[in-house]
C-alpha positions as CSV (number, residue, x, y, z in Angstrom):
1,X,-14.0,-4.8,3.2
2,X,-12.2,-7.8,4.1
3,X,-8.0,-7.5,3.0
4,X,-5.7,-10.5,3.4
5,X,-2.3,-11.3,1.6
6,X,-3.8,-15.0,1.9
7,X,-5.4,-16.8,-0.8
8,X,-8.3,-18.1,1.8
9,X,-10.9,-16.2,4.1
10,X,-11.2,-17.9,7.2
11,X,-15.2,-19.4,7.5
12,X,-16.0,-17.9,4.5
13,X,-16.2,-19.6,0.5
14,X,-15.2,-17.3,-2.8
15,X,-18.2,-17.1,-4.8
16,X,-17.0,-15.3,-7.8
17,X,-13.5,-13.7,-8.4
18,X,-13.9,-10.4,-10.2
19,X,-10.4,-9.5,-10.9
20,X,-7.1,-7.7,-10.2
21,X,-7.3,-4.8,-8.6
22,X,-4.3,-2.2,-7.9
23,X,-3.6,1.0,-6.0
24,X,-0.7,3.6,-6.2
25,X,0.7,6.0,-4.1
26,X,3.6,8.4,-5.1
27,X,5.0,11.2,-2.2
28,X,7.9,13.1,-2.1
29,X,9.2,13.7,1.5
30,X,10.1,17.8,1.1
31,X,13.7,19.2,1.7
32,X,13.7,19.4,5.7
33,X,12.5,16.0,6.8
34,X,15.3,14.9,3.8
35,X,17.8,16.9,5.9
36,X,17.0,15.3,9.4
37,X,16.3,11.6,8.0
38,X,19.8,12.2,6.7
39,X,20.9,13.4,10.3
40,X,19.5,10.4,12.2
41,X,20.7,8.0,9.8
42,X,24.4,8.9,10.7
43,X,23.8,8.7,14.3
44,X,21.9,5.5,13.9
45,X,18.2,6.6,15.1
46,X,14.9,6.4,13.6
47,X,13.6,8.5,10.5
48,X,10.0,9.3,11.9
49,X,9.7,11.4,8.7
50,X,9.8,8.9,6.8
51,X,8.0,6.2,8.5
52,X,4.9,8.6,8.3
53,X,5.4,8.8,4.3
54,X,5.6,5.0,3.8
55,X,2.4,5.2,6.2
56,X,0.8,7.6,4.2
57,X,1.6,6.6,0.6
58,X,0.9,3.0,2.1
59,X,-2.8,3.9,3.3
60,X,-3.6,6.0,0.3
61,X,-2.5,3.1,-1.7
62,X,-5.0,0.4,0.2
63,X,-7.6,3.2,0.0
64,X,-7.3,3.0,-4.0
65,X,-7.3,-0.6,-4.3
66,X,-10.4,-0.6,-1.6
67,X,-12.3,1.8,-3.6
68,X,-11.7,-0.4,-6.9
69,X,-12.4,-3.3,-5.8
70,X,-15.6,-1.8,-3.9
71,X,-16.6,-0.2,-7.8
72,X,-17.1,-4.1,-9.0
73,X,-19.4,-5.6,-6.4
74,X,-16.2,-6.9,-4.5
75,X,-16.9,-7.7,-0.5
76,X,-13.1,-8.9,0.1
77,X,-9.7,-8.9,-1.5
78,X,-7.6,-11.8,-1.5
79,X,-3.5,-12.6,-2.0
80,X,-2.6,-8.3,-1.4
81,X,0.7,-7.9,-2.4
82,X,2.6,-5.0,-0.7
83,X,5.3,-3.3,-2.8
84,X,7.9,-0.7,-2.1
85,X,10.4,1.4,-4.5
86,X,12.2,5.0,-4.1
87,X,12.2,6.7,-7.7
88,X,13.0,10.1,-8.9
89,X,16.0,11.8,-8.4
90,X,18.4,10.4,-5.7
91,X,15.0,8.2,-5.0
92,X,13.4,11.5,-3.6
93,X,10.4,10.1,-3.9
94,X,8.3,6.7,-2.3
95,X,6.4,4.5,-4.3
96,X,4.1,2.7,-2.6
97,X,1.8,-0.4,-4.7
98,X,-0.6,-2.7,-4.1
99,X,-2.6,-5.4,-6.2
100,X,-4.7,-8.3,-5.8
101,X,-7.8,-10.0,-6.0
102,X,-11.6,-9.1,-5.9
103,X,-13.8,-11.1,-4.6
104,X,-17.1,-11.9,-3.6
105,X,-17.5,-14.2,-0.6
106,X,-20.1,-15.5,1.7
């Protein structure tokens, strides 16, 4: 499946536009990677915990979208858009969503 944040596809022409589609992802990072994020943000380092949850909720998010898109004849989606938000609780959980358009292009 072809995925782009533009509205064109290179050397190919939208046939048909079947929709919006979306994915969702929601993970919590658990107590101990909270304690050393915290930790290597006051000594000005990385959080590797964390970049592997936005990686995570960010795949499982494309994964959705992918599988939607794939579920009404879709061979490409067009104009992704990529958002991020921390919810829950001292935003103690990531939030990871995507959306855009289904497409069928040749």
């Amino acid at each position: 499946m072809i995925m782009t944040t533009s509205q064109n596809l290179d050397h190919k022409e939208v046939k048909k536009y079947l929709g919006i589609v979306t994915g969702e992802a929601i993970l919590g990072a658990n107590i101990f990677k909270d304690f050393f994020a915290g930790i290597r943000d006051i000594v000005g380092g990385r959080s590797g915990a964390y970049e592997k949850e936005l990686q995570s909720a960010r795949k499982l998010a494309f994964e959705e979208m992918e599988m939607k898109a794939d579920s009404v004849g879709a061979n490409a989606i067009i104009a992704i858009d990529i958002d991020y938000e921390t919810i829950g609780a001292n935003g103690s959980m990531l939030m990871v969503s995507v959306s855009g358009t289904a497409v069928l292009a040749e």
